[in-house]
Structures are given as structure tokens and as C-alpha cells.
Chimera marker file (.cmm) of the C-alpha trace (Angstrom):
<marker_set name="trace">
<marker id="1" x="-21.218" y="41.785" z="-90.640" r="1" g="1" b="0" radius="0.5"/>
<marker id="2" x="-17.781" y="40.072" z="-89.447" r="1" g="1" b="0" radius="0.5"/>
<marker id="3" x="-16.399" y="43.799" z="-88.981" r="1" g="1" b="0" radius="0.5"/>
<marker id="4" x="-19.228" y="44.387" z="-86.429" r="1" g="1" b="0" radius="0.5"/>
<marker id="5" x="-19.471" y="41.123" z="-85.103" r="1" g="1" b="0" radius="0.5"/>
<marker id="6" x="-15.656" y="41.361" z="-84.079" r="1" g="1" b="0" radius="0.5"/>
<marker id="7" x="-16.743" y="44.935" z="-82.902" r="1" g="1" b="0" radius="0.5"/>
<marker id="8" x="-19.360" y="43.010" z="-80.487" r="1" g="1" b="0" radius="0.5"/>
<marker id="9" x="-17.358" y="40.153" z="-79.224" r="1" g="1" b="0" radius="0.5"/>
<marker id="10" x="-14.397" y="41.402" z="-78.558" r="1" g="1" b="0" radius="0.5"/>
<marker id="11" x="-15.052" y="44.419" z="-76.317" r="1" g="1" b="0" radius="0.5"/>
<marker id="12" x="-17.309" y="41.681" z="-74.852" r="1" g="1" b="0" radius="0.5"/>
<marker id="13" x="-14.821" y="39.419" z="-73.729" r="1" g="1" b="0" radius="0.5"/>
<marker id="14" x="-12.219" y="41.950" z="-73.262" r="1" g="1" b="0" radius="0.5"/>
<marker id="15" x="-14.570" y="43.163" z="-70.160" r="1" g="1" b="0" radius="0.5"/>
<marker id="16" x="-14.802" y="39.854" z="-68.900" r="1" g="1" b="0" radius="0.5"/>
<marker id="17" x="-11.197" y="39.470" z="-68.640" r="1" g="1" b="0" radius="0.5"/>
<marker id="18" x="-11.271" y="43.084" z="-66.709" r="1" g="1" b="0" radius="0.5"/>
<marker id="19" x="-13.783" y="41.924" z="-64.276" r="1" g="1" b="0" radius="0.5"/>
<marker id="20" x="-12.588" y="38.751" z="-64.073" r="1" g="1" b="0" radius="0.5"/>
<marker id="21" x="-8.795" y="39.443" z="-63.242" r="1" g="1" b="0" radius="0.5"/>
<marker id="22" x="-9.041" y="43.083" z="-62.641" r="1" g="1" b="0" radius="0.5"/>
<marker id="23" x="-9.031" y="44.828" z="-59.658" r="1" g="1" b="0" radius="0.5"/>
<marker id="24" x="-12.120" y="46.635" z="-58.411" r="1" g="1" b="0" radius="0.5"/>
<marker id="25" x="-11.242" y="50.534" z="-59.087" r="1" g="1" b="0" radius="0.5"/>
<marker id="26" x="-13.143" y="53.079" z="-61.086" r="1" g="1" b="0" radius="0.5"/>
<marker id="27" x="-11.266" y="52.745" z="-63.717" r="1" g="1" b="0" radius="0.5"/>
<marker id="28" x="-11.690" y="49.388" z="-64.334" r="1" g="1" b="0" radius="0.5"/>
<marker id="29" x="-15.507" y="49.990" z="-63.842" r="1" g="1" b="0" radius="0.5"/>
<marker id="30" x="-15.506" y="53.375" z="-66.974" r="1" g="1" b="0" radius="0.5"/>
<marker id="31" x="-13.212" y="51.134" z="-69.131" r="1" g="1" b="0" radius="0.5"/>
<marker id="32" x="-15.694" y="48.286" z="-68.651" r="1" g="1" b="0" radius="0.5"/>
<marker id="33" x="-18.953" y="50.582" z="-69.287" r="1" g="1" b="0" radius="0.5"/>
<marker id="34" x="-16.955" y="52.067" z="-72.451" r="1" g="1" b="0" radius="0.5"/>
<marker id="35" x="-16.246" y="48.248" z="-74.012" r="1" g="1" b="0" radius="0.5"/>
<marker id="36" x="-19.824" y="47.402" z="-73.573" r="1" g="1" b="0" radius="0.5"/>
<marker id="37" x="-21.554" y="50.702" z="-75.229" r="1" g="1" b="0" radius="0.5"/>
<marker id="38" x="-18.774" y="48.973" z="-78.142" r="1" g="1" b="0" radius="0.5"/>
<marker id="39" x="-20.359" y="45.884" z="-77.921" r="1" g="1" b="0" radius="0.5"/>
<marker id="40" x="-24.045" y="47.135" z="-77.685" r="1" g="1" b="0" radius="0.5"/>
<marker id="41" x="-23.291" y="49.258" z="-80.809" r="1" g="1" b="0" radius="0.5"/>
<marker id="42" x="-21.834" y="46.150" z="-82.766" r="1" g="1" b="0" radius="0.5"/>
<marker id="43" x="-24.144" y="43.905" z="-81.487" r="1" g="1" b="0" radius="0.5"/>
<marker id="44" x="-27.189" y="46.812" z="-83.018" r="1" g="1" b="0" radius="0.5"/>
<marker id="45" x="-25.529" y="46.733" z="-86.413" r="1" g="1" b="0" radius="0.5"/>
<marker id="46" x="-25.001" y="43.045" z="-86.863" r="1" g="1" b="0" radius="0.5"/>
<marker id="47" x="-28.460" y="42.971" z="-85.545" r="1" g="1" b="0" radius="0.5"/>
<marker id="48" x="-29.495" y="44.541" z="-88.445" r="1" g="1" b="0" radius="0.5"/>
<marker id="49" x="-27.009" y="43.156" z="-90.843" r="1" g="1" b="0" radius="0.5"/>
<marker id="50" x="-28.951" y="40.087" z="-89.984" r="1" g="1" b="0" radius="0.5"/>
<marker id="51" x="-32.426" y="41.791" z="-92.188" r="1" g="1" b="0" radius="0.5"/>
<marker id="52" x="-30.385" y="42.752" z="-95.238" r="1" g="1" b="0" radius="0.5"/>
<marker id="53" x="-27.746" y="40.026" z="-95.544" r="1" g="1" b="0" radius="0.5"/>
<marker id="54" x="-29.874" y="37.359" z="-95.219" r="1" g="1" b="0" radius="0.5"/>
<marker id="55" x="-31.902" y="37.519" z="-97.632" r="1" g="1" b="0" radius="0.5"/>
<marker id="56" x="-29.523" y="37.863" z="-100.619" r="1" g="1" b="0" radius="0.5"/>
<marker id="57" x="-28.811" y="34.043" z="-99.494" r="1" g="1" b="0" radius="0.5"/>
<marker id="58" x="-32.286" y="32.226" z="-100.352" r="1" g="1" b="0" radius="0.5"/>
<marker id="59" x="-33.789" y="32.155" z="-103.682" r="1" g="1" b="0" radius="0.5"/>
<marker id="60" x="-36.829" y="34.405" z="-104.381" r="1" g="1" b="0" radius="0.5"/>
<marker id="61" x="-38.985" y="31.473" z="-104.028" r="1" g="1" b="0" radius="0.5"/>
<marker id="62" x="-37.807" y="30.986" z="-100.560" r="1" g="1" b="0" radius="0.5"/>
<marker id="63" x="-36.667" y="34.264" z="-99.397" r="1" g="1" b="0" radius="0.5"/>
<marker id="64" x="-39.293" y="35.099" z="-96.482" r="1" g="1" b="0" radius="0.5"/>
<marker id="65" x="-39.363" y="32.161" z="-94.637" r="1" g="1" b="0" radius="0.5"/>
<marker id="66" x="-35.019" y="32.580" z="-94.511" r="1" g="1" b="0" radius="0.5"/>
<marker id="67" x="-35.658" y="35.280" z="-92.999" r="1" g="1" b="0" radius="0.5"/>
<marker id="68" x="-38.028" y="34.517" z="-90.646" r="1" g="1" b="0" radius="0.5"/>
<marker id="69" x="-36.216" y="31.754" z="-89.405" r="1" g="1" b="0" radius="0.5"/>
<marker id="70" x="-33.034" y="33.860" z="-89.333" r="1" g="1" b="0" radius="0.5"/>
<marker id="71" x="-35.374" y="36.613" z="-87.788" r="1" g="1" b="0" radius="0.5"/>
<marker id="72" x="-36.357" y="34.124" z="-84.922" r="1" g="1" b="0" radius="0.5"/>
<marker id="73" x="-33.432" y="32.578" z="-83.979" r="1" g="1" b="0" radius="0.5"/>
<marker id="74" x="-31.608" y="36.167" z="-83.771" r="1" g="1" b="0" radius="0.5"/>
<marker id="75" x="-34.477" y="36.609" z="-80.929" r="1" g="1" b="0" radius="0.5"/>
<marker id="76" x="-33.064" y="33.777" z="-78.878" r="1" g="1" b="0" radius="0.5"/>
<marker id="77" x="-30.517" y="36.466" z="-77.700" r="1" g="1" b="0" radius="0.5"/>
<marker id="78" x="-32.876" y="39.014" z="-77.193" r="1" g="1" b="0" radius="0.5"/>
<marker id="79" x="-34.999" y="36.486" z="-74.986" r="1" g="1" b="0" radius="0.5"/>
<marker id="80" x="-31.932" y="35.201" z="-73.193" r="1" g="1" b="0" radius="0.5"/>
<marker id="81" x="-30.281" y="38.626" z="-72.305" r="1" g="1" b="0" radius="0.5"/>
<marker id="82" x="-32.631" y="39.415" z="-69.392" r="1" g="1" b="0" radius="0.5"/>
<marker id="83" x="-31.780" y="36.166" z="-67.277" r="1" g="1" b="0" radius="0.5"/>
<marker id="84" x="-27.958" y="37.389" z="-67.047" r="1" g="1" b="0" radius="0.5"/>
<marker id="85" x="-28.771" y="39.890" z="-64.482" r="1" g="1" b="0" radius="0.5"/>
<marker id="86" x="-29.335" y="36.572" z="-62.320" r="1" g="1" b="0" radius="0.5"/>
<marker id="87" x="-25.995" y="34.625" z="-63.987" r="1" g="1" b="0" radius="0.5"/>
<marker id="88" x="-23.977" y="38.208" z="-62.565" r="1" g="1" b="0" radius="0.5"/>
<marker id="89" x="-25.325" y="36.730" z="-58.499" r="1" g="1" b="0" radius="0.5"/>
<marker id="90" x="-23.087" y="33.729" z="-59.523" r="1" g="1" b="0" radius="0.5"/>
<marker id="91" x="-20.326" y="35.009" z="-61.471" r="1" g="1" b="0" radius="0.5"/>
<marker id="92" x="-20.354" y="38.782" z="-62.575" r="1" g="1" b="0" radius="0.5"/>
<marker id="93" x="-17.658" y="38.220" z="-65.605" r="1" g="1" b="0" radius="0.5"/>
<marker id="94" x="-20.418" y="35.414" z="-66.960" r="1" g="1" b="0" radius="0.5"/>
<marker id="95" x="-22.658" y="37.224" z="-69.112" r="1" g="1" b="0" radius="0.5"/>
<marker id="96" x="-20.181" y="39.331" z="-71.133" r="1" g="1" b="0" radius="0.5"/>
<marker id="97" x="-18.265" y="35.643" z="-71.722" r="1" g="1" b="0" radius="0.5"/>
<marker id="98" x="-21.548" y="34.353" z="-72.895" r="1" g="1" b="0" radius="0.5"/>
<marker id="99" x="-22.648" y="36.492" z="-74.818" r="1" g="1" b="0" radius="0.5"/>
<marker id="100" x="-19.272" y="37.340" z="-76.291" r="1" g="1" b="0" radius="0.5"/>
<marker id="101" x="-18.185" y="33.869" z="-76.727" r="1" g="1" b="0" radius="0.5"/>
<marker id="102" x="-21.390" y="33.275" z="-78.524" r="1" g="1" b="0" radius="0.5"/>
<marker id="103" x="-20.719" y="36.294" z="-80.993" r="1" g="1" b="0" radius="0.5"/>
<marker id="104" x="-17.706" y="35.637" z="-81.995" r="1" g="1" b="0" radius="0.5"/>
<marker id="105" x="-18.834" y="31.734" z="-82.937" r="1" g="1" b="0" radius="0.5"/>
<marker id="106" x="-21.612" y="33.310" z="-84.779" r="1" g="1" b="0" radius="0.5"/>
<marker id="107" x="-19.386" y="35.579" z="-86.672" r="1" g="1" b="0" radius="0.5"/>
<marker id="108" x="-16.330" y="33.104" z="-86.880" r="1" g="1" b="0" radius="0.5"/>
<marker id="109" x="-19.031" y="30.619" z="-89.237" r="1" g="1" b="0" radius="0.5"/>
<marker id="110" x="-20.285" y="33.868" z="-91.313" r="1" g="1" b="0" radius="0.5"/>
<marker id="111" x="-16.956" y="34.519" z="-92.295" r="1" g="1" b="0" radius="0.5"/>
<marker id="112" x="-16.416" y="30.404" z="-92.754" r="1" g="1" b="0" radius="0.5"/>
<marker id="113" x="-19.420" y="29.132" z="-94.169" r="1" g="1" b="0" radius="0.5"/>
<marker id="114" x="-21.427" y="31.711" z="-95.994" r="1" g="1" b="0" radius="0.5"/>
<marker id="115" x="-20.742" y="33.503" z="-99.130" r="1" g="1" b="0" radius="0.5"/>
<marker id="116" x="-20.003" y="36.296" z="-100.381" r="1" g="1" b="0" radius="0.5"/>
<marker id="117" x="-22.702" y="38.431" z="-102.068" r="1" g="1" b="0" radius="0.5"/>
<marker id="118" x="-21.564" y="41.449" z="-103.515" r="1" g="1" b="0" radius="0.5"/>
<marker id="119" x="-21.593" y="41.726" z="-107.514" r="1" g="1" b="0" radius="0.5"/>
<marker id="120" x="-22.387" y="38.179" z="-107.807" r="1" g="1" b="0" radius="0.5"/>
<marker id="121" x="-25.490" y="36.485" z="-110.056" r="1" g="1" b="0" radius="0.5"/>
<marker id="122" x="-27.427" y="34.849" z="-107.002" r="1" g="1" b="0" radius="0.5"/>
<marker id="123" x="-29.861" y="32.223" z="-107.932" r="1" g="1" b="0" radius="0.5"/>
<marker id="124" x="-33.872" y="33.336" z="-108.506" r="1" g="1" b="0" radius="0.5"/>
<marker id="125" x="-35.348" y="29.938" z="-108.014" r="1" g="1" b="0" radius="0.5"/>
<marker id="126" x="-34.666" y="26.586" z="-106.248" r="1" g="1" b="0" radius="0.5"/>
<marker id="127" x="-34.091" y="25.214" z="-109.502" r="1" g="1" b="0" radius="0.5"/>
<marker id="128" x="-31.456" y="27.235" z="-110.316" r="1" g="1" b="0" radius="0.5"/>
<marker id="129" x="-29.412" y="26.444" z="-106.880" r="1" g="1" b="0" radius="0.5"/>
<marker id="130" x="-30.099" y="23.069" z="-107.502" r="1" g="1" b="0" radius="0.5"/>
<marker id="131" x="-28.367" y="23.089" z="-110.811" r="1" g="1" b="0" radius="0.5"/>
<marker id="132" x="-25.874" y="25.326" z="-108.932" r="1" g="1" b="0" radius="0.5"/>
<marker id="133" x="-25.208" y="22.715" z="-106.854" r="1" g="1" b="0" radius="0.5"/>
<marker id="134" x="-24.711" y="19.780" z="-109.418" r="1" g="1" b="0" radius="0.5"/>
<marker id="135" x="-22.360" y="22.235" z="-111.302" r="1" g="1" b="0" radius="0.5"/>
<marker id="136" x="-20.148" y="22.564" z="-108.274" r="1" g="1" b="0" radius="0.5"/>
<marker id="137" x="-20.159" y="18.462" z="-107.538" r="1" g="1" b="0" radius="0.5"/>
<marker id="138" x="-19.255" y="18.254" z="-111.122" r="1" g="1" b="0" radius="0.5"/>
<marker id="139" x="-16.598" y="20.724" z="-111.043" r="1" g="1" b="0" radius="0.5"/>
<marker id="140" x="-15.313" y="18.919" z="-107.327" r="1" g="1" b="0" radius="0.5"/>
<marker id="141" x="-15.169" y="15.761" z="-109.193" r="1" g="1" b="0" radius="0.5"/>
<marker id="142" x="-13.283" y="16.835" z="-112.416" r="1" g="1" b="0" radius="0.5"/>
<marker id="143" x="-10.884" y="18.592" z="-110.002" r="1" g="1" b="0" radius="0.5"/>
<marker id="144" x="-9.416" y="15.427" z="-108.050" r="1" g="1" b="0" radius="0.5"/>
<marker id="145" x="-9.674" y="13.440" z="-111.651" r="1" g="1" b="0" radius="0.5"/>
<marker id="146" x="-7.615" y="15.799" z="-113.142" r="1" g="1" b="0" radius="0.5"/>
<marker id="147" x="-5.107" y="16.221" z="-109.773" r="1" g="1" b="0" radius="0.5"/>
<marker id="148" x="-5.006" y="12.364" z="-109.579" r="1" g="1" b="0" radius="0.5"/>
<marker id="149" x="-3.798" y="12.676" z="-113.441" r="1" g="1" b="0" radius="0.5"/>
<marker id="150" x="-1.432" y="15.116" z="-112.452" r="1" g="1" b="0" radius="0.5"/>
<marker id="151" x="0.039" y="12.718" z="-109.823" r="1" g="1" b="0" radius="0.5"/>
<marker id="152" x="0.092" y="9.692" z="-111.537" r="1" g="1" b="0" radius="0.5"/>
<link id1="1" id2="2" r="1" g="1" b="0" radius="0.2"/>
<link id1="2" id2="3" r="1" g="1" b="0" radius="0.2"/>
<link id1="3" id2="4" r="1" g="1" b="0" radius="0.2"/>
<link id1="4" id2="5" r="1" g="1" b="0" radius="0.2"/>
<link id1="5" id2="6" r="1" g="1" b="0" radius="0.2"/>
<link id1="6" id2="7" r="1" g="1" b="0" radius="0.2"/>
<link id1="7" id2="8" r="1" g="1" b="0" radius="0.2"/>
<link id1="8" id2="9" r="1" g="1" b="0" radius="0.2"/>
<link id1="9" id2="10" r="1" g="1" b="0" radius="0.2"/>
<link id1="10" id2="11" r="1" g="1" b="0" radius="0.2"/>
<link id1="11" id2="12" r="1" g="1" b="0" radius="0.2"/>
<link id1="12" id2="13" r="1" g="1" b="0" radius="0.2"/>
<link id1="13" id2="14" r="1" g="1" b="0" radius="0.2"/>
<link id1="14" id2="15" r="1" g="1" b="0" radius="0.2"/>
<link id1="15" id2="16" r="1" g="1" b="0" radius="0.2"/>
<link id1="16" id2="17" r="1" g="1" b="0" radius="0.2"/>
<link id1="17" id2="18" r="1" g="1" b="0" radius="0.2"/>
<link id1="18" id2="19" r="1" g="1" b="0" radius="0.2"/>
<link id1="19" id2="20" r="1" g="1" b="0" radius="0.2"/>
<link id1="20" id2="21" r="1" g="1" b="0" radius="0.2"/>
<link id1="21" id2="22" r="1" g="1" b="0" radius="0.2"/>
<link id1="22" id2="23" r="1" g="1" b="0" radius="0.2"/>
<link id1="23" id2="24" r="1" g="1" b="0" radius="0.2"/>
<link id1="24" id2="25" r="1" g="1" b="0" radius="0.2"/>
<link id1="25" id2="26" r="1" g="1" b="0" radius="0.2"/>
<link id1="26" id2="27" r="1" g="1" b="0" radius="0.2"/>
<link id1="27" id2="28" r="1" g="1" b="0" radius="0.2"/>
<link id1="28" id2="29" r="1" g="1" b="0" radius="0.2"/>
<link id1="29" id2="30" r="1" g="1" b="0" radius="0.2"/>
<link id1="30" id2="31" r="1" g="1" b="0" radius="0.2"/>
<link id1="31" id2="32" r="1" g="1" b="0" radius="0.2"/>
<link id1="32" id2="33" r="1" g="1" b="0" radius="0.2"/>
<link id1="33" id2="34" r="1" g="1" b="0" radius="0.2"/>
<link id1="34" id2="35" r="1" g="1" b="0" radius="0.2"/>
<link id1="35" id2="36" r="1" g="1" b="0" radius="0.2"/>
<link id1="36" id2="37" r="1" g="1" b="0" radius="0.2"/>
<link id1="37" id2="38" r="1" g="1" b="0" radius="0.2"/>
<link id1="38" id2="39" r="1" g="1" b="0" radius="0.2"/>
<link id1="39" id2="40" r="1" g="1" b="0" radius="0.2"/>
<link id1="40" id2="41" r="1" g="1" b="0" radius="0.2"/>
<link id1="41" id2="42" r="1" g="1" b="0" radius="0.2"/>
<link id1="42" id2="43" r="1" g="1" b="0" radius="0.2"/>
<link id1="43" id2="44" r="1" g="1" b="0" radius="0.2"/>
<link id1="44" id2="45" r="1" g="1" b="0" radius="0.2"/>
<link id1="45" id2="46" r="1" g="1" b="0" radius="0.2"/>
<link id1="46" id2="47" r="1" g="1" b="0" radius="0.2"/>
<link id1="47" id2="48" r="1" g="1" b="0" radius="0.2"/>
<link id1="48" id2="49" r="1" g="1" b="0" radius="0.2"/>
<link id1="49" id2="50" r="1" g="1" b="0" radius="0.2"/>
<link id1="50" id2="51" r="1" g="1" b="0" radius="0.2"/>
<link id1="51" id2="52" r="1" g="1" b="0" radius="0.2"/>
<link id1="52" id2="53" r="1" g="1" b="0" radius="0.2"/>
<link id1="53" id2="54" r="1" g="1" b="0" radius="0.2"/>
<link id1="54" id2="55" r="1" g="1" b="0" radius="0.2"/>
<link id1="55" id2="56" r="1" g="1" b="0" radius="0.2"/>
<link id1="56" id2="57" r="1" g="1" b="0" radius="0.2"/>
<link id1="57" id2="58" r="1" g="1" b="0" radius="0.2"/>
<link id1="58" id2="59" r="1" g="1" b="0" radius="0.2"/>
<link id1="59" id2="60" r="1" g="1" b="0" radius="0.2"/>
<link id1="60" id2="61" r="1" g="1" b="0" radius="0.2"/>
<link id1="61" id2="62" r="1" g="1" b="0" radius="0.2"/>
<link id1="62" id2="63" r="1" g="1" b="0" radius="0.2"/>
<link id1="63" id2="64" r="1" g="1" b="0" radius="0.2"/>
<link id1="64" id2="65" r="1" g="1" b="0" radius="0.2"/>
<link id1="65" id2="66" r="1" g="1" b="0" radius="0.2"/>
<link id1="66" id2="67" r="1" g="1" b="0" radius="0.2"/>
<link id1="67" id2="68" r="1" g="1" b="0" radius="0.2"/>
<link id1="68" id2="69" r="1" g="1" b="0" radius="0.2"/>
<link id1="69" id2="70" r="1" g="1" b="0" radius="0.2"/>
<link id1="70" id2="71" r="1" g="1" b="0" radius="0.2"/>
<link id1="71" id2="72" r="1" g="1" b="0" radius="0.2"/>
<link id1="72" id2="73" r="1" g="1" b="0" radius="0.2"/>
<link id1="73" id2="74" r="1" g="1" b="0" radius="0.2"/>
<link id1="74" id2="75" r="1" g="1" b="0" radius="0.2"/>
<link id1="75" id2="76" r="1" g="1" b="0" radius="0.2"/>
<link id1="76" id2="77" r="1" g="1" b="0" radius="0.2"/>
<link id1="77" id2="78" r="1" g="1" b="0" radius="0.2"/>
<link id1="78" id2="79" r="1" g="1" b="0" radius="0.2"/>
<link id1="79" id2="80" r="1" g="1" b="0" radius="0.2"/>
<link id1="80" id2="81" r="1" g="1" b="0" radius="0.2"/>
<link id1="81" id2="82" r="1" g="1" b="0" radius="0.2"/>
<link id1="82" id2="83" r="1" g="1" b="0" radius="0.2"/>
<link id1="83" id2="84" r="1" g="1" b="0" radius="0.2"/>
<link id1="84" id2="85" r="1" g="1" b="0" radius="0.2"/>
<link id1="85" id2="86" r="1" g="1" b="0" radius="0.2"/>
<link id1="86" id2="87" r="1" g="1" b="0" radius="0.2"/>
<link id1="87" id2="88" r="1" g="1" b="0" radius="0.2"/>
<link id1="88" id2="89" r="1" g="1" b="0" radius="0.2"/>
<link id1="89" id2="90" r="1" g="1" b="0" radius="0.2"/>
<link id1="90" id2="91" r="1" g="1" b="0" radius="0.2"/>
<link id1="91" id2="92" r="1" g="1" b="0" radius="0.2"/>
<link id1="92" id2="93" r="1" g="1" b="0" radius="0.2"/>
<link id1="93" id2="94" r="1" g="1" b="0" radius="0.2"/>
<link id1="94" id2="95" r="1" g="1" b="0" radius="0.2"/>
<link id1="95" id2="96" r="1" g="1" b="0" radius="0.2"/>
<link id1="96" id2="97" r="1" g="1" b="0" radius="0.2"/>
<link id1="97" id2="98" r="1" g="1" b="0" radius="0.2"/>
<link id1="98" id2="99" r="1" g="1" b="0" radius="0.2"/>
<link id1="99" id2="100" r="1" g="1" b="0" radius="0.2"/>
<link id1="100" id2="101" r="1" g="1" b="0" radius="0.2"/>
<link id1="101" id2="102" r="1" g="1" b="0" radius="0.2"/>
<link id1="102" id2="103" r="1" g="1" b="0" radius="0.2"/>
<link id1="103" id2="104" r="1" g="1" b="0" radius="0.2"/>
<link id1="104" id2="105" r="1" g="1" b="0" radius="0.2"/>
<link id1="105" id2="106" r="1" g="1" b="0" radius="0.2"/>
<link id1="106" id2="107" r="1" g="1" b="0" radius="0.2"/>
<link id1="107" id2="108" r="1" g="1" b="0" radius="0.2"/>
<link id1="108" id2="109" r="1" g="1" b="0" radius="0.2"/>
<link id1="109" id2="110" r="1" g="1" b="0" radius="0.2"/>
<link id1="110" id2="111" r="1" g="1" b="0" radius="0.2"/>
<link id1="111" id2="112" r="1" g="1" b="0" radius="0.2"/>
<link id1="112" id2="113" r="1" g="1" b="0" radius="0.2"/>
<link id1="113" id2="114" r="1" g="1" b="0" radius="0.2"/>
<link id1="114" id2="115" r="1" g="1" b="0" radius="0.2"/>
<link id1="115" id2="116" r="1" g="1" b="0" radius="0.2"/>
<link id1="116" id2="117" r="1" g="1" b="0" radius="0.2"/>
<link id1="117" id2="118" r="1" g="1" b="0" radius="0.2"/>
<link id1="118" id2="119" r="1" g="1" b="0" radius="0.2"/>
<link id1="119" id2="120" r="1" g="1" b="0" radius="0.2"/>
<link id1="120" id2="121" r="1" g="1" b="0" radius="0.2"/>
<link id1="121" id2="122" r="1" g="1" b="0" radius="0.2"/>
<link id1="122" id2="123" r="1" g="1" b="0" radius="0.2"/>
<link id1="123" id2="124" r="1" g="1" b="0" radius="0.2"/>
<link id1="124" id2="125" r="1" g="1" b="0" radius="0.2"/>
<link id1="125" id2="126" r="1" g="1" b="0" radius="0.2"/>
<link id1="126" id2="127" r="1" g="1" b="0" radius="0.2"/>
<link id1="127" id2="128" r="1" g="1" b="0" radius="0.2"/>
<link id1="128" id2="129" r="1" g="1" b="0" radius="0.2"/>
<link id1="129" id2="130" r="1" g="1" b="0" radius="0.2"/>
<link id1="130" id2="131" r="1" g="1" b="0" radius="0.2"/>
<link id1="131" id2="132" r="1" g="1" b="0" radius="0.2"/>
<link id1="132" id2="133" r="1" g="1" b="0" radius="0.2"/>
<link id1="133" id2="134" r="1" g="1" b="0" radius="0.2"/>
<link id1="134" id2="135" r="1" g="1" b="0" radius="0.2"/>
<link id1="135" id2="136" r="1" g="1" b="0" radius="0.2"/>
<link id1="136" id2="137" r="1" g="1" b="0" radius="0.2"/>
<link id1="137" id2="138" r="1" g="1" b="0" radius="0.2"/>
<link id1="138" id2="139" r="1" g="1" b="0" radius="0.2"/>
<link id1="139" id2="140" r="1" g="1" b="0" radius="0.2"/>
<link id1="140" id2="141" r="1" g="1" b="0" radius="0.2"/>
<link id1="141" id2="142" r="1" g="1" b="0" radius="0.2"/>
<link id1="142" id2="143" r="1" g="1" b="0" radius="0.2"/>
<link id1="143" id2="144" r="1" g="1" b="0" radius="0.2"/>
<link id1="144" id2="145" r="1" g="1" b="0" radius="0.2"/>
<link id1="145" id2="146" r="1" g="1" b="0" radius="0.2"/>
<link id1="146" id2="147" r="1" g="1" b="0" radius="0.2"/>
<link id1="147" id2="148" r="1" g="1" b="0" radius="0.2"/>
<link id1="148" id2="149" r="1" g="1" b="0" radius="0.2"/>
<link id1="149" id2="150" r="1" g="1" b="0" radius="0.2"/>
<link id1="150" id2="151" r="1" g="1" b="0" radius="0.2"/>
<link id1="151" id2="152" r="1" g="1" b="0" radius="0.2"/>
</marker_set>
């Protein structure tokens, strides 16, 4: 998902720059139609990252409503994305900023904040990430004991 997300934003906001503080020739208008059909296809396949990633976060117990949460707030783009066609009257390079800028947040705090998932036991129940949980705390808290040990 960071792979395509990169794939998304950066083509995004590399057209941005071209429009922004490029000259107007046809060149500048194919490379900018060639680094969005980039983005478009990155944004597609982190657009459906988004349905099989996200559910190997949530315990069973909680699994579909993740993912319709997830589900809805990756439609905030897709309701969004017809009101830049009025943002490009005000400033043409907006849009592609945007919606680039906005990608590569996204995929800047996947890469930061969520785990990863392959060959690893994932909890079943709420339970279990609970207990998760305390067993991390515990393992924090033994951690800086035993560094404050070593320092002292």
C-alpha cells in the first residue's frame, strides 16, 4: 500500500510543480497527462488495498464495522474529487497539490502507525488485543526499569 501510495502522490505533485512553474507547451501538457494516468493507477490500487488490508487489523469480532468505517471515509475522496474542476478556475496546479498532498499524508501514517501483517498471529477477539495490549505496557515498563538499571 505505501509502494502505491508513493506511486499516487508523487506523480501528483510532480504535475503540480509542472503546471505550476512550467511553461505552457505540449510537452509539458503529455508529461502532465502521463503523471496523472500514474497517479490514477496508484490511487486504483491503494483504493483497493484499502478492502484487503484493512481488515487483517480488527479482530473478528469487530472486523466489518473497520471496514466500513475505513470503506466510508476512503469515499470522502471520491465525493470531493468532482468540486476540483471548480478549484482549477482559481488555481489550475490546486487539485493535483490536494489531492497529492493528501496521499502522501495518508500513506506517510500507514507506513508510521500501522503494522505489519504478513506471517504474524493477529488477534481473533477483543479480548485477546486487550491482553495484547497489557503485554506490551508491561514489556514498555520492564524496558525503562531495566535501562534505568543499566544507567545507574
Amino acid at each position: 500500500m505505501v509502494s502505491f501510495g508513493l506511486l499516487g502522490a508523487v506523480p501528483l505533485i510532480t504535475a503540480c510543480s509542472i503546471v505550476k512553474f512550467g511553461r505552457p507547451s505540449a510537452l509539458n501538457r503529455t508529461v502532465f497527462r502521463i503523471l496523472h494516468l500514474c497517479a490514477i493507477f496508484g490511487i486504483g490500487a491503494i483504493y483497493g488495498g484499502v478492502y484487503i488490508y484493512t481488515p487483517e487489523l480488527y479482530p473478528t469480532d469487530v472486523r466489518s464495522v473497520g471496514l466500513g468505517i475505513a470503506s466510508s471515509f476512503s469515499r470522502c475522496g471520491t465525493m470531493l474529487a468532482p468540486f476540483s474542476r471548480v478549484l482549477i478556475e482559481y488555481a489550475e496546479w490546486a487539485p493535483s497539490a490536494l489531492f497529492g498532498a493528501g496521499l502522501l499524508i495518508s500513506t506517510l501514517l500507514i507506513s508510521v502507525f500501522l503494522p505489519e501483517t504478513s506471517k504474524v498471529q493477529l488477534p481473533q477477539t477483543m479480548a485477546e488485543l486487550v491482553k495484547l495490549k497489557n503485554q506490551k505496557n508491561l514489556k514498555n515498563k520492564l524496558d525503562q526499569v531495566y535501562e534505568q538499571n543499566v544507567k545507574d
